[in-house]
C-alpha positions as CSV (number, residue, x, y, z in Angstrom):
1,X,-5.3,6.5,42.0
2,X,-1.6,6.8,40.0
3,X,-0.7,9.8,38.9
4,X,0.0,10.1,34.8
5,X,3.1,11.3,34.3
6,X,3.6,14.4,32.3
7,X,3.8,15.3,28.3
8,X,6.7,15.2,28.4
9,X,7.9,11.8,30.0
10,X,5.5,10.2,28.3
11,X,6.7,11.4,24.9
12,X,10.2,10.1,26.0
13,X,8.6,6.8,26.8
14,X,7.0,6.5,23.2
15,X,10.3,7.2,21.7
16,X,12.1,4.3,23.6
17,X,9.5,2.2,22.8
18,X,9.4,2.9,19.2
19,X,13.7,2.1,19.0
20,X,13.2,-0.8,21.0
21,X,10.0,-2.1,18.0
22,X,12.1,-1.2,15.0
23,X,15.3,-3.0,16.6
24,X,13.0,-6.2,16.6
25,X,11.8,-5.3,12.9
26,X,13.5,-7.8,10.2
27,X,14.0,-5.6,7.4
28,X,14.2,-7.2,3.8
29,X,16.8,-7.2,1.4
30,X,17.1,-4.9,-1.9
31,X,16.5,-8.0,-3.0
32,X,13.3,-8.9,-1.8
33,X,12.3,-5.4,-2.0
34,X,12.9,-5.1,-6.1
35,X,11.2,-8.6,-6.8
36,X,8.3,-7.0,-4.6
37,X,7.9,-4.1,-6.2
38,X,8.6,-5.4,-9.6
39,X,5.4,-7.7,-8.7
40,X,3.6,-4.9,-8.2
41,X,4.3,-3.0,-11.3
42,X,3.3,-6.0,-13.6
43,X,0.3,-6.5,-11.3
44,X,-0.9,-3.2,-11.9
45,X,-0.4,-3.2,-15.5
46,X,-2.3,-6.3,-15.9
47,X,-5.3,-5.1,-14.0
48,X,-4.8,-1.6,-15.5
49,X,-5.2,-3.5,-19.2
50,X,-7.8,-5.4,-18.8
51,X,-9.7,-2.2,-17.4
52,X,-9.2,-0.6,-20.3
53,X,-10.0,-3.7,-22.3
54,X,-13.7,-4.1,-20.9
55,X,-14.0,-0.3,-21.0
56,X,-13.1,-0.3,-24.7
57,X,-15.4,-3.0,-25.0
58,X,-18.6,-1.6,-23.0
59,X,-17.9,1.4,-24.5
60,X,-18.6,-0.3,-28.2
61,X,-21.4,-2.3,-26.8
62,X,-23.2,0.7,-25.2
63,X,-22.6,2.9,-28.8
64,X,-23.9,-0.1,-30.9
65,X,-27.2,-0.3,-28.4
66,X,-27.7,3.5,-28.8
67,X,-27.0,4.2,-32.2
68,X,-29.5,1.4,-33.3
């Protein structure tokens, strides 16, 4: 049976192995990244407006049904 090797080594290990991932990472461009997160912003407001549109309008359904 092998022996593990210690804390220590293998903490070394994972580091080496972590440079060696993010060296075969392709990064984006600013580019990219601002069309991204400008996608991400208007999706959010969209979603976040029609939340509050079917609130607002549940909530006016529900006060019509309980203030008959």
């Amino acid at each position: 049976m092998e022996k593990k090797p210690n804390v220590f080594a293998r903490i070394k290990n994972w580091f080496i192995d972590m440079k060696a991932e993010l060296k075969r990472v392709v990064w984006p461009s600013f580019a990219k990244v601002r069309q991204n997160t400008l996608i991400v912003l208007i999706f959010v407001l969209v979603v976040g407006a029609v939340i509050w549109i079917l609130d607002w309008l549940f909530s006016g359904a529900m006060s019509l049904l309980i203030n008959r």
